[in-house]
C-alpha positions as CSV (number, residue, x, y, z in Angstrom):
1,X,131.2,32.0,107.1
2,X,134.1,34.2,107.0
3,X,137.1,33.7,110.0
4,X,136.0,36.7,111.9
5,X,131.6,35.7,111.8
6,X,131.4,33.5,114.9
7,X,133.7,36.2,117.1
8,X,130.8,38.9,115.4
9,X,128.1,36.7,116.5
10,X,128.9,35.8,119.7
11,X,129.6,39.2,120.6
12,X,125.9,40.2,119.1
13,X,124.7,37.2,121.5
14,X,126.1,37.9,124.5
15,X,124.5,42.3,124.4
16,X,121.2,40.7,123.0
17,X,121.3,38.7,126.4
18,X,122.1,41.5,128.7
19,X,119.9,43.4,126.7
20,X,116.8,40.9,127.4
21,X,117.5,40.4,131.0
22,X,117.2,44.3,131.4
23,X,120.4,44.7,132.8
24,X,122.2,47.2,129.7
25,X,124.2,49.8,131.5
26,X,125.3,52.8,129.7
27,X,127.9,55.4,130.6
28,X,126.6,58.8,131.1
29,X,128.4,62.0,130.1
30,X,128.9,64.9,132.6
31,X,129.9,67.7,131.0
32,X,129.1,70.8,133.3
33,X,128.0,72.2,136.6
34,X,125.8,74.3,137.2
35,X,126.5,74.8,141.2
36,X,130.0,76.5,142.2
37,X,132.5,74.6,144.2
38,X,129.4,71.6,144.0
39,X,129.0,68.5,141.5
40,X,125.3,68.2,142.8
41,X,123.9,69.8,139.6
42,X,125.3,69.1,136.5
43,X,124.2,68.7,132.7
44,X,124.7,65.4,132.2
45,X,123.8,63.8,128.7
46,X,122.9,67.1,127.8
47,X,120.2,67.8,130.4
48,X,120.0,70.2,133.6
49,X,119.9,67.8,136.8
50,X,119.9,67.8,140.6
51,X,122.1,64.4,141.1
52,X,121.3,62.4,143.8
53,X,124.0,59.4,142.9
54,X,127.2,60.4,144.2
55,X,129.6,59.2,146.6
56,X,130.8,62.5,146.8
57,X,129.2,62.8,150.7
58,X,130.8,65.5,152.0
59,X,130.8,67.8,149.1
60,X,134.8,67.9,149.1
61,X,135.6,66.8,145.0
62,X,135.3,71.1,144.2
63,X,136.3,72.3,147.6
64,X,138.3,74.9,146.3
65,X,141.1,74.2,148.6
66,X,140.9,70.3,147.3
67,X,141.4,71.8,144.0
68,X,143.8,74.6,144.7
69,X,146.4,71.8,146.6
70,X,146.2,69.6,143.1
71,X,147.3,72.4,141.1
72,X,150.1,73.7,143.4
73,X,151.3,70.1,143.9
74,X,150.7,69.4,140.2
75,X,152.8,72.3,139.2
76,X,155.7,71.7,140.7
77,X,155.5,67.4,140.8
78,X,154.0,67.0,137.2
79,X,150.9,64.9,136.8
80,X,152.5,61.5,137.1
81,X,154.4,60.0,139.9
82,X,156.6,58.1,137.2
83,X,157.4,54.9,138.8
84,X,156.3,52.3,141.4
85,X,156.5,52.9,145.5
86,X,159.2,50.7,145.5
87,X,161.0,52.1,142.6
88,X,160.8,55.6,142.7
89,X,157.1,56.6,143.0
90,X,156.8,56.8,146.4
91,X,157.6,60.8,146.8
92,X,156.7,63.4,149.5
93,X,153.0,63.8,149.2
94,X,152.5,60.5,149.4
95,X,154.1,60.0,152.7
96,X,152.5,63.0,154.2
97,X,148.9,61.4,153.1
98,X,150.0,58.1,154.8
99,X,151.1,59.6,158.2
100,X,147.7,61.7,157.7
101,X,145.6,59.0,157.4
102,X,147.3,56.7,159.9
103,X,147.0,59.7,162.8
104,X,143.0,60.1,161.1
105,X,142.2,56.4,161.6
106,X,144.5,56.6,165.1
107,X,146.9,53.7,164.1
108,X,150.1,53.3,163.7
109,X,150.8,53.1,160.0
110,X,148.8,53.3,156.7
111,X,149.7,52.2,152.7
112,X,148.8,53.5,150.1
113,X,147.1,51.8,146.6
114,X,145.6,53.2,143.8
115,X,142.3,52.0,144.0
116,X,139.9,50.3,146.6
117,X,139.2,47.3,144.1
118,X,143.2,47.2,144.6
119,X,143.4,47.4,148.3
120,X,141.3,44.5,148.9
121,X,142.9,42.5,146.7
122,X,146.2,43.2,148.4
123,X,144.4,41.9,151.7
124,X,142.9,38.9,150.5
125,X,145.7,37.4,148.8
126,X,148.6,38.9,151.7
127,X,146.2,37.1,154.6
128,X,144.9,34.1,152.7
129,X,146.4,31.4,150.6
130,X,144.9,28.1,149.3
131,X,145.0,26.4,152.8
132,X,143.0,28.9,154.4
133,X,139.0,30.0,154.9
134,X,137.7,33.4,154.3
135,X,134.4,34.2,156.0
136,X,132.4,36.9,153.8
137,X,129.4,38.2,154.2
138,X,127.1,37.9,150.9
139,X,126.6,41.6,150.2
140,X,130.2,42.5,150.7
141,X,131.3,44.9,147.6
142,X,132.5,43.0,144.2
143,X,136.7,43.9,144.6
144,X,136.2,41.8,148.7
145,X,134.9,39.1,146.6
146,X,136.9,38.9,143.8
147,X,140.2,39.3,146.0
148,X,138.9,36.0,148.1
149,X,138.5,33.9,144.9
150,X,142.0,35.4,144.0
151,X,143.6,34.0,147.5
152,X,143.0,30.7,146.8
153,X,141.5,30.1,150.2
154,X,138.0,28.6,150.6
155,X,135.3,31.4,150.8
156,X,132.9,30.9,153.4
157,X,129.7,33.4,153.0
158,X,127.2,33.7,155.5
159,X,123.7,35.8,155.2
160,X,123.5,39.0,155.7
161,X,125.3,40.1,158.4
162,X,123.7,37.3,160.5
163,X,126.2,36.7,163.1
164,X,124.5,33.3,164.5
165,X,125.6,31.5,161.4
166,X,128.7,32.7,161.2
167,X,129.2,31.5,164.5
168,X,128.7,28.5,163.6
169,X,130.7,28.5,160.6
170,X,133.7,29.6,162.6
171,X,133.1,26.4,165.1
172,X,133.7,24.3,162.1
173,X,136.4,25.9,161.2
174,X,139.6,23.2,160.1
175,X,142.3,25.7,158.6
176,X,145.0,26.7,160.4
177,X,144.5,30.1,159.6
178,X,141.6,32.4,159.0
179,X,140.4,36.1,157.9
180,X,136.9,37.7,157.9
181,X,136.2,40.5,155.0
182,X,133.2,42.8,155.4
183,X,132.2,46.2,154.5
184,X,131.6,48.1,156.8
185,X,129.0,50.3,155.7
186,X,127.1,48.2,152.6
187,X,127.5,51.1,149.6
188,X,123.5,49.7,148.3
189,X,121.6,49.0,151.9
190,X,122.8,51.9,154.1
191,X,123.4,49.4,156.6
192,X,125.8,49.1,159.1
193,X,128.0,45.5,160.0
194,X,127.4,44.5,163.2
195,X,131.0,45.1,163.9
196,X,131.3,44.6,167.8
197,X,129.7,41.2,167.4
198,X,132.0,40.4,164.4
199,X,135.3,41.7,166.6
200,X,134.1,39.6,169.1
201,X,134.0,36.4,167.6
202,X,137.1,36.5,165.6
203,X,138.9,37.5,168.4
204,X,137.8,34.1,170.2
205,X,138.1,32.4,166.9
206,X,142.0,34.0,166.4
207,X,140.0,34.6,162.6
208,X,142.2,38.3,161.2
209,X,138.8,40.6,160.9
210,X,139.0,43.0,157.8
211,X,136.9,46.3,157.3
212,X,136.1,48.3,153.9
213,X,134.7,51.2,155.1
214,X,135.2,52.7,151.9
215,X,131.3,54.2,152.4
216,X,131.8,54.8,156.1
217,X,134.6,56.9,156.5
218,X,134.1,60.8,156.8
219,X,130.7,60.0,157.6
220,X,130.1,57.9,160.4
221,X,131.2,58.4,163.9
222,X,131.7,61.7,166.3
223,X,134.4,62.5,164.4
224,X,134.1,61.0,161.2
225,X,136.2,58.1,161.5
226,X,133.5,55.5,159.9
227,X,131.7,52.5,160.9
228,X,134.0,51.6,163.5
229,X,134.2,54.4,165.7
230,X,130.3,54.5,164.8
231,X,130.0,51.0,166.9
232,X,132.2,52.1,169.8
233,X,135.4,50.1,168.5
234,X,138.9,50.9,168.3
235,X,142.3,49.5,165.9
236,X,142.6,46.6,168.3
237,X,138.9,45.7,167.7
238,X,139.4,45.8,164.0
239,X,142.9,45.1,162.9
240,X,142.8,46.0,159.2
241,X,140.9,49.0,158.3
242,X,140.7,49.3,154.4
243,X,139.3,53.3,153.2
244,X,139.1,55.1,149.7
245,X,139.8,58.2,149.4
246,X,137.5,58.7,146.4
247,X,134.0,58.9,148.8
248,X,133.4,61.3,151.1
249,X,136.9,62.8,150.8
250,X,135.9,63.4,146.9
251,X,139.4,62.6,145.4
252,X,141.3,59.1,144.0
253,X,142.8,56.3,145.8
254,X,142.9,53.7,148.4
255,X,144.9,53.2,151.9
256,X,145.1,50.0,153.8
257,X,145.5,51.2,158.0
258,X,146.8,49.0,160.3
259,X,150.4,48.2,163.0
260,X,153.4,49.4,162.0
261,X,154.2,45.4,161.0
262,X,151.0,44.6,159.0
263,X,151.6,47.9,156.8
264,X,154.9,46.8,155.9
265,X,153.9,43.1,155.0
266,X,151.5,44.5,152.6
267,X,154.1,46.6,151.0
268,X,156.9,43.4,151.1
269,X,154.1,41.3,149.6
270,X,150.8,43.1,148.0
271,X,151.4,42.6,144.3
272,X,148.6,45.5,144.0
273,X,151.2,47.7,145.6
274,X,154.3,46.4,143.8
275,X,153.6,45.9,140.4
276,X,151.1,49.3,139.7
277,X,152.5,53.2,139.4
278,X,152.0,55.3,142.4
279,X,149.1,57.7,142.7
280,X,150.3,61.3,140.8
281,X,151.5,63.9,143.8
282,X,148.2,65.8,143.0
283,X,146.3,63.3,143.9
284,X,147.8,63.0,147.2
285,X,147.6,66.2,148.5
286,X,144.1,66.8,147.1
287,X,143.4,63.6,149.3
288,X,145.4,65.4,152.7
289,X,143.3,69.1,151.9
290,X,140.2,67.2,151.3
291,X,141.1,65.3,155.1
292,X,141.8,68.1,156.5
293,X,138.1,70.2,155.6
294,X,136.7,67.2,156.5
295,X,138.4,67.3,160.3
296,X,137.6,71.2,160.2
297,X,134.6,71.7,158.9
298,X,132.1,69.0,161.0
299,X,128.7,70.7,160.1
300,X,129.3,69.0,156.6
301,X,128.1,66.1,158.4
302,X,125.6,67.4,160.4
303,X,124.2,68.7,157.5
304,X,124.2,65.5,156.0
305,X,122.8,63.9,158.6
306,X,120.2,66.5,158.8
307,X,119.2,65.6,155.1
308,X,118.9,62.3,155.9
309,X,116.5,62.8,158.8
310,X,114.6,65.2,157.2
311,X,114.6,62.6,153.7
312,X,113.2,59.8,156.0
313,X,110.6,61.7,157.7
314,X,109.2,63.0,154.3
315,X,109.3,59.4,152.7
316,X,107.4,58.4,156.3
317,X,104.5,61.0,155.6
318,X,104.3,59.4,151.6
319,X,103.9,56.2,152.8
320,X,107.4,55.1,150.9
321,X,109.1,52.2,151.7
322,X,112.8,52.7,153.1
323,X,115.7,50.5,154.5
324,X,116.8,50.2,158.0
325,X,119.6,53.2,157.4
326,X,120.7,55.9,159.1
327,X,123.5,56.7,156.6
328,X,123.5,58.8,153.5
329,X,122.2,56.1,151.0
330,X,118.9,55.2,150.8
331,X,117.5,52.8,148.7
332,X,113.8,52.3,147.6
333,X,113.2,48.2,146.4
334,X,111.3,48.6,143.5
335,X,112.2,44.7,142.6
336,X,112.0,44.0,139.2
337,X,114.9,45.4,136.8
338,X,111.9,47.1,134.5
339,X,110.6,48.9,137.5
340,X,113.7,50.3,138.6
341,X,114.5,51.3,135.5
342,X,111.0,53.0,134.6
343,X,111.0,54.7,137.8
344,X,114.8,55.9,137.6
345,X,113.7,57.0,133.8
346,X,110.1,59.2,135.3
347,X,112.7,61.1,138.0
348,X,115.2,62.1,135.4
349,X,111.9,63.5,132.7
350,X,111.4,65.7,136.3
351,X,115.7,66.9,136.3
352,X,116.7,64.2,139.5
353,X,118.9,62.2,138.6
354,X,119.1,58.7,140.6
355,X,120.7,55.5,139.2
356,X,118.5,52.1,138.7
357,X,120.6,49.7,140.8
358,X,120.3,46.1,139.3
359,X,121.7,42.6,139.5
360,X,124.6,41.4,139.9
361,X,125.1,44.5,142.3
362,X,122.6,43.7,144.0
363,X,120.4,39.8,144.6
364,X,118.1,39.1,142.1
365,X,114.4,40.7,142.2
366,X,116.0,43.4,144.3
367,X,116.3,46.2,141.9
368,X,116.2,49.3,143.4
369,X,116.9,52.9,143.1
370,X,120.0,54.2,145.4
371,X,119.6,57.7,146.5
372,X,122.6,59.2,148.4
373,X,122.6,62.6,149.5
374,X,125.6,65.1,149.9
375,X,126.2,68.1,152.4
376,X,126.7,69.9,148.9
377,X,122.8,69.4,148.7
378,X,120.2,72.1,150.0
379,X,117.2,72.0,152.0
380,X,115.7,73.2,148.4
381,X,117.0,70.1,146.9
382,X,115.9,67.5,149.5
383,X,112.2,68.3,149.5
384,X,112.2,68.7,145.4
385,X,113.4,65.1,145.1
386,X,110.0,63.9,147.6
387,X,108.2,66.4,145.7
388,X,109.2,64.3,142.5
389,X,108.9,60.9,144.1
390,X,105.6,61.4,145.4
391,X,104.5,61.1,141.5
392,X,105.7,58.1,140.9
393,X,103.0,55.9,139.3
394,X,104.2,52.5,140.5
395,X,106.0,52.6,143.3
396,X,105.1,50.5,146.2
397,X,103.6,51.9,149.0
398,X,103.9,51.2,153.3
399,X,100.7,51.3,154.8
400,X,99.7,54.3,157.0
């Protein structure tokens, strides 16, 4: 057997073993769309369909004005911020986004990262060390996760948000010091935290309380300012607010909001804000014009709501089971990864494309397909996706 055989064959292992456990992903291609200033239909892999996967809520990623502010800003900055923020990345645009999103999210400061896997990382490891807990709720997103194990601290999980146990979790509590991470909207239930009970118990507990509303923000709430404001809570309710700025605002990026001190620690100490280049200037003001249509334009989420409703009430009337959501992502548990897949494989034969969500995104035997609607979708579209699912061969059915 040659040197290089065994690296061969254990590569050939590991994608026969994905492979048997029905869990292959693939990357599809986009090339085109079909719809102007809208990335609900597209050819993608070749084929004409109506998209019903994207995070893209608001229908901001083609807003023209979105686009027209990268290429002024792109023109006359370049398409690379060149450096670090603390080196000499951190230009104009960016600030304006910051001071944008801090007066959006009413606090008094907001950072900026280049990702939201790189935002909670930066709030896991700046809040936590090794002689600290972590309370985390089991279906928080993979980057709250992976930035607790990077901490050091010991990871407490409790069930779904089921606030009873984690009361009883935070009784037991021995570290000196302590921080709760949880989403705030959950990107594969559509459901919401229960965030005034959360708030409520770490403020008795003196536990820090952290919220990714990465799904939440621009949609939820009278004026769009996410899961919190959709519970009736304020900054001094939730203390760090983490947002993307690639969701319903349809750009790139990542912003940590929070006092004027906390902002600063993370950019004395977050290694995710340190050691990575700065977001381009296009990107930033993209992010501001695509804030700013979201502020002025509200019916985007009326109309999105709207979809929902009118989704729910026609998956009512076909006897399909739904999740307890109210928010633009709906999933239908098909359970096994073979089901999801078949059923995600009959919509696209029909032009609707929705993604087979499967483990380890989501618990075992709880494969699903995640439909999320955008205000870029019509009426039209909405009632030819129940059209399509009504002819689903195995789905499972509620009783009438």
């Amino acid at each position: 057997m040659s040197s290089t055989d065994w690296r061969s064959e254990w590569l050939s292992h590991c994608l026969a073993d994905t492979a048997a456990r029905g869990l292959t992903r693939r990357r599809r291609l986009v090339s085109d769309y079909a719809r102007e200033h809208s990335s609900v239909e597209a050819c993608v892999d070749g084929q004409h369909v109506l998209s019903f996967c994207s995070n893209d809520y608001l229908g901001l990623a083609r807003h023209p004005a979105v686009v027209a502010a990268w290429q002024k800003t792109a023109t006359r900055y370049g398409v690379g911020s060149g450096a670090s923020h603390l080196v000499t990345g951190h230009h104009t645009e960016h600030h304006l986004l910051e001071e944008a999103l801090a007066n959006f999210t009413q606090r008094e400061r907001a950072v900026l990262f280049s990702t939201g896997y790189m935002a909670n990382l930066a709030v896991s490891t700046v809040f936590a060390s090794r002689t600290d807990v972590i309370y985390s709720d089991e279906r928080n997103h993979a980057s709250l996760i992976d930035g607790a194990r990077l901490s050091g601290a010991r990871i407490a999980r409790y069930p779904h948000r089921d606030t009873a146990t984690l009361e009883h979790l935070l009784r037991d509590r021995t570290e000196p010091r302590a921080l709760l991470l949880t989403d705030g909207l959950f990107s594969m239930d559509g459901t919401v935290a229960p965030l005034a009970t959360l708030s409520s118990l770490c403020n008795a507990a003196q536990v820090w309380l952290a919220v990714d509303d990465a799904h939440g923000l621009g949609v939820l709430g009278a004026h769009g300012r996410g899961s919190i404001e959709h519970s009736g809570l304020t900054a001094l309710d939730v203390p760090i607010l983490i947002g993307t700025l690639g969701k319903a605002f349809g750009t790139f990026g990542a912003f940590v909001a929070g006092s004027n001190d906390l902002c600063e620690l993370l950019i004395q100490h977050a290694r995710t804000h340190i050691f990575t280049t700065a977001l381009p200037s296009a990107v930033a003001a993209a992010a501001r014009a695509a804030l700013e249509v979201s502020i002025e334009e509200p019916w985007r989420r009326e109309r999105l709501a709207a979809h929902v409703e009118r989704f729910r009430a026609g998956c009512s009337a076909l006897h399909l089971p739904l999740m307890d959501s109210v928010t633009p992502i709906q999933p239908i548990i098909l359970g096994s990864n073979q089901a999801a897949m078949e059923a995600s494989n009959h919509l696209l034969t029909h032009g609707i494309l929705v993604s087979a969500i499967r483990p380890p995104t989501v618990p075992n035997d709880t494969a699903r397909l995640r439909i999320t609607f955008s205000a870029a979708h019509a009426t039209d579209d909405v009632d030819r996706l129940l059209e399509v699912l009504a002819t689903l061969p195995s789905i499972p059915r509620s009783s009438a």
